[in-house]
C-alpha positions in Angstrom: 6.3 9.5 -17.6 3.8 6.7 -16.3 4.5 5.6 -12.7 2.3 2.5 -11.4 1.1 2.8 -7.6 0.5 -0.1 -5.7 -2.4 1.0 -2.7 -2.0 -0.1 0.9 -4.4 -1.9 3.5 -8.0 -1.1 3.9 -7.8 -1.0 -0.2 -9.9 -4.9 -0.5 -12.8 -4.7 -0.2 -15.4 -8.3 -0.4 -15.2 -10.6 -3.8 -12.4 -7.9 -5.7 -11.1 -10.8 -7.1 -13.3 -12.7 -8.7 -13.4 -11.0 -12.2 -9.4 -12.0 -12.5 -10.0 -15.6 -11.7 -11.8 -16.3 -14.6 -9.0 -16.3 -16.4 -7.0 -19.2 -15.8 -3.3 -17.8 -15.6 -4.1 -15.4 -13.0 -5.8 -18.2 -11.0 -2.6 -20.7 -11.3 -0.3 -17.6 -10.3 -2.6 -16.6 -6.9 -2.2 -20.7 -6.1 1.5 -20.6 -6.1 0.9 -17.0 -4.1 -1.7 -18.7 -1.7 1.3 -21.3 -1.0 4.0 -19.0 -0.2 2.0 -16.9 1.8 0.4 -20.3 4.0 -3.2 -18.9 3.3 -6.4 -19.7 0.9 -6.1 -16.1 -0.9 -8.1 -17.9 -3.9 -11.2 -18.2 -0.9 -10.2 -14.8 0.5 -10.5 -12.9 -2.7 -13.4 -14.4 -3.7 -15.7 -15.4 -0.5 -14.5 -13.9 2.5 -16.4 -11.7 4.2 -15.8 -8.4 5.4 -14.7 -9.0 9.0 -12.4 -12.0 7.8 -10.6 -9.4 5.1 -10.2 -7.0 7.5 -7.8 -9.3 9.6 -4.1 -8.0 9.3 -2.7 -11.3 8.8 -5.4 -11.9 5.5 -5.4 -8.2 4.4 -1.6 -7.7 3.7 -1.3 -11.1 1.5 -4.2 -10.6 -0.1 -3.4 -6.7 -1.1 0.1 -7.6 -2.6 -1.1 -11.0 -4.4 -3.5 -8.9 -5.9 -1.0 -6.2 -6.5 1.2 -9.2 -8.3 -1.6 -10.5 -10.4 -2.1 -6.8 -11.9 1.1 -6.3 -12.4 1.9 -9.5 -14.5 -0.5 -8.4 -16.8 0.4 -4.8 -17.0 4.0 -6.5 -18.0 2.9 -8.9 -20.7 4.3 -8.0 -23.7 2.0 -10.1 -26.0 -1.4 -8.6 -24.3 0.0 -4.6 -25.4 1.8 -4.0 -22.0 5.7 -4.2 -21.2 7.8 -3.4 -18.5 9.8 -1.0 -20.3 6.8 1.7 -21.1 6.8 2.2 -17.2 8.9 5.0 -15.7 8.8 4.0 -12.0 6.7 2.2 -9.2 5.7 3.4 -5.6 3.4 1.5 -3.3 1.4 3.3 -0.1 2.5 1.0 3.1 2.6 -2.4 2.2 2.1 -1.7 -1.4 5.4 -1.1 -1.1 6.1 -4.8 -0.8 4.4 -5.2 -4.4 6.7 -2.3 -6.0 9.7 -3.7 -4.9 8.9 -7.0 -6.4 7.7 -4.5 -9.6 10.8 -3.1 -9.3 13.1 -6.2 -9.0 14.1 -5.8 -5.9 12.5 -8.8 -4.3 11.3 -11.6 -6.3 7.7 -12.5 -6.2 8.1 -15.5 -4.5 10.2 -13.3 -1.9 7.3 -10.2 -2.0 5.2 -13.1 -0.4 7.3 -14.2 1.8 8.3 -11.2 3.3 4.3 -9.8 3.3 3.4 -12.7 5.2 6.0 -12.5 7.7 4.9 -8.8 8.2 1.6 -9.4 8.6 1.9 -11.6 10.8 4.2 -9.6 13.0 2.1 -6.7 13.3 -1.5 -8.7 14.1 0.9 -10.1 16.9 2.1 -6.2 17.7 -1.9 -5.1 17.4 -3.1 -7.6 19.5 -1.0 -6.8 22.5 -2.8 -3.2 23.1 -6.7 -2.0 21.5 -5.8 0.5 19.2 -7.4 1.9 16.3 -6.9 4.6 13.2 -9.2 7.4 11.4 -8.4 9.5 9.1 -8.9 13.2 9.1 -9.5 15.4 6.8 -8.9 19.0 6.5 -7.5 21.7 9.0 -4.4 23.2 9.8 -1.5 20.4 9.9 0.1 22.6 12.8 -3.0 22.8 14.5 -4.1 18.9 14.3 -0.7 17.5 15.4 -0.5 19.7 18.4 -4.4 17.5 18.8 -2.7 14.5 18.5 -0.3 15.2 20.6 -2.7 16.5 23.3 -4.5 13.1 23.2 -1.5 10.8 22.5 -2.6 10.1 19.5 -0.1 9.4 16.1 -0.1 10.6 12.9 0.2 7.0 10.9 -0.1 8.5 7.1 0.6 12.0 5.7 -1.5 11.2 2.6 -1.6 14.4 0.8 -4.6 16.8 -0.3 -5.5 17.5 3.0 -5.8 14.1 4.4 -3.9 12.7 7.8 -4.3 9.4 9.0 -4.2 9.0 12.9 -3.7 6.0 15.6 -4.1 4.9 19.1 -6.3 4.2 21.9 -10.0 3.9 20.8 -10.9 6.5 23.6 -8.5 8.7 22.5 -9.9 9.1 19.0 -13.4 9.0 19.7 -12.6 12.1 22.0 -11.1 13.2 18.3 -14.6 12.6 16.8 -16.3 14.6 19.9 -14.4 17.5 19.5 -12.1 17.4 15.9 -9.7 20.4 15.0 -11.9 23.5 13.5 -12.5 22.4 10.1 -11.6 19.0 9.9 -13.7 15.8 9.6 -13.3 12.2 11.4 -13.9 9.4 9.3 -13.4 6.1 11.5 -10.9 3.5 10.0 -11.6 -0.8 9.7 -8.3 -1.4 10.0 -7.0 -3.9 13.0 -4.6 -1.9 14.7 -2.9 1.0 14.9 -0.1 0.4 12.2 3.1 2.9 11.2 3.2 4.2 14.7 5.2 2.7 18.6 2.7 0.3 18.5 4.1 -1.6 15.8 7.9 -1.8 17.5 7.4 -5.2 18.9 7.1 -6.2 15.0 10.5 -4.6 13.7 12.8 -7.4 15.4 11.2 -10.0 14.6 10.9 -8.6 10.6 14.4 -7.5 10.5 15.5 -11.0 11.1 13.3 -12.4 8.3 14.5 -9.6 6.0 18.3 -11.1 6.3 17.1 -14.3 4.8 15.9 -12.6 1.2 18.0 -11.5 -1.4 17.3 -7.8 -2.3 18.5 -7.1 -5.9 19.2 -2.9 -7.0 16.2 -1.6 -8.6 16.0 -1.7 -12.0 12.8 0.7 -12.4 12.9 3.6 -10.4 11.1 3.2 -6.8 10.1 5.8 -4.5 10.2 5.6 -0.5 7.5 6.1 1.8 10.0 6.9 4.5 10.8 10.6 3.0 10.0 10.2 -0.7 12.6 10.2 -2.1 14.0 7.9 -4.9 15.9 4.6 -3.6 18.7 2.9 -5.8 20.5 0.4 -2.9 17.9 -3.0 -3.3 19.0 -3.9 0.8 18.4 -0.5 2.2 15.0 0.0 0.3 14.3 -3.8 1.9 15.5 -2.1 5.3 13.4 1.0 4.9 10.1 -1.7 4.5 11.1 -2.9 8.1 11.6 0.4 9.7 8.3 2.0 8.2 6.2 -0.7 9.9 6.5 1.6 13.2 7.1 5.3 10.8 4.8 7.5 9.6 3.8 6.8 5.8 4.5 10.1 3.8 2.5 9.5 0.8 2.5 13.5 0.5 6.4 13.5 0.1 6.2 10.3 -2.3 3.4 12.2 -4.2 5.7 15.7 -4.7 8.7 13.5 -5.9 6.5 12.1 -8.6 5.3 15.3 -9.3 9.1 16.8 -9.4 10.2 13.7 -11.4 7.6 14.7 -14.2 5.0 12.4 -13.4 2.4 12.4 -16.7 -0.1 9.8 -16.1 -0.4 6.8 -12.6 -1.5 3.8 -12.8 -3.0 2.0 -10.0 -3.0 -1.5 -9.1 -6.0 -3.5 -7.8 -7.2 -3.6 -5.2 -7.4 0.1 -6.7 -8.9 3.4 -6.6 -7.4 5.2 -3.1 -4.1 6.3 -3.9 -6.1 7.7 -7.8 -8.3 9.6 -4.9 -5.7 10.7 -3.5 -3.7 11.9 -6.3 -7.1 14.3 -7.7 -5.8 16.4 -4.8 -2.3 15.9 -4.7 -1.3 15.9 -8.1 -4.1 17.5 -9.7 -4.3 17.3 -13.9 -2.5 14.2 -13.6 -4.9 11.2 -15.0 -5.0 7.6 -13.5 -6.4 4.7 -14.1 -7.6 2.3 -11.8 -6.8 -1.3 -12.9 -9.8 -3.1 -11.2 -10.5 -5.6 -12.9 -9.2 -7.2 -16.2 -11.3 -5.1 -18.2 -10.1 -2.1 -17.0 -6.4 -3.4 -18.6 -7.1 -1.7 -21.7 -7.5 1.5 -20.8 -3.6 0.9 -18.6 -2.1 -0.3 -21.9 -3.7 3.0 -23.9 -1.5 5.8 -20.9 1.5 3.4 -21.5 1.8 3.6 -25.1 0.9 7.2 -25.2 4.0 7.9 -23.2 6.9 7.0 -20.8 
């Protein structure tokens, strides 16, 4: 049973995009992307610096346009791929947007729209208060949330293997840093804002009225939530569960143990890739993943889904 993941923000990192652009089809296909989602995501994958990437309103197109490329090519049936050798699709915050659209829920055209509308909604929401995210890792979850709590910080991402993602005021986690949880470590975040927890809220209006305007289809490849993990077959509430986990906790750790009770045999990660294959050598350990990088590592994607389902 090969599931493909698609990762979340902070995944991009400076130029990850220039090996598919050499091939013309993938360049034509992030065009029509760059139109729908009213950025240069041809300059932004290829040229942009750091800082520029980072920006919420750049980093969420870019991550599901790059999410799309991957996964037309994973799907061609002439190049060894196909859309039937995969057994479901999950995506870590808004690679979620790029499995629905690999699940037929949204189109791509509609992915984009709705990613860009999201972005944009939660820069706006980020730029009304400084706030920030780490992530921690190890300790007792009892013991670190009662830390949060104590410091009014959130708990954005329940990544699995030991890893928690927290938000809030900058103060409040560098008082984190000063003096972690007993066995844990605090690795600062460049993300823009302090995303999945009540700092988002002033984006879920204005999202929720965008959402109305797309046409959500049922899944037709199984698709797993973020919201509690489990498995989603209604096309319009997995579109209404994207709008409510813009201010909710990401629970890759529940997404990760339904894959793992589903049978899960091999992952497959989408580019910008390589965190979510990190995070499953703790969470589903013995399960292998690739990491579809870059066009050459398409090979090795095709090999896992013609060993198996």
């Amino acid at each position: 049973m090969i599931v493909v993941v698609a990762p979340g923000q902070g995944s991009q990192t400076p130029g990850f995009l220039e090996p598919w652009l050499t091939e013309d089809r993938f360049r034509d296909q992030l065009l029509r992307l760059s139109d729908t989602a009213g950025i240069d995501l041809v300059a932004h994958g290829t040229t942009s610096d750091e800082d520029t990437i980072r920006d919420t309103a750049v980093a969420q197109p870019l991550i599901v346009a790059s999410g799309l490329i991957t996964l037309s090519a994973l799907f061609d049936q002439t190049a060894g791929g196909g859309r039937a050798k995969i057994a479901g699709v999950a995506g870590h915050s808004v690679g979620e947007i790029t499995a629905a659209a690999a699940a037929g829920i949204l189109t791509e055209s509609d992915a984009m729209a709705f990613v860009r509308e999201r972005s944009r909604a939660m820069a706006d929401a980020a730029a009304l208060t400084p706030t920030a995210m780490s992530a921690v890792l190890g300790g007792d979850e009892e013991a670190l949330l009662a830390r949060f709590n104590e410091l009014g910080l959130e708990p954005a991402n329940f990544n699995g293997g030991g890893q928690i993602v927290v938000a809030g005021a900058p103060d409040a986690l560098a008082a984190l840093r000063a003096d972690p949880v007993p066995g844990t470590r605090v690795v600062p975040l460049k993300v823009a804002g302090a995303f999945h927890t009540r700092y988002m809220a002033p984006a879920i209006d204005r999202l929720r009225a965008f959402a109305t305007t797309v046409t959500a289809s049922d899944p037709t490849l199984p698709i797993w939530t973020n919201n509690d993990g489990s498995p989603v077959t209604d096309g319009r509430r997995f579109v209404d569960l994207l709008v409510g986990q813009v201010s909710s906790p990401v629970r890759w750790d529940k997404t990760m143990a339904s894959l793992a009770e589903a049978g899960v045999t091999g992952l497959i990660e989408l580019a910008p890739a390589g965190a979510l294959a990190g995070l499953a050598k703790r969470g589903l350990k013995g399960i292998p993943t690739v990491t579809v990088k870059t066009p050459d590592d398409l090979a090795a994607a095709f090999d896992m889904m013609n060993e198996t389902k």
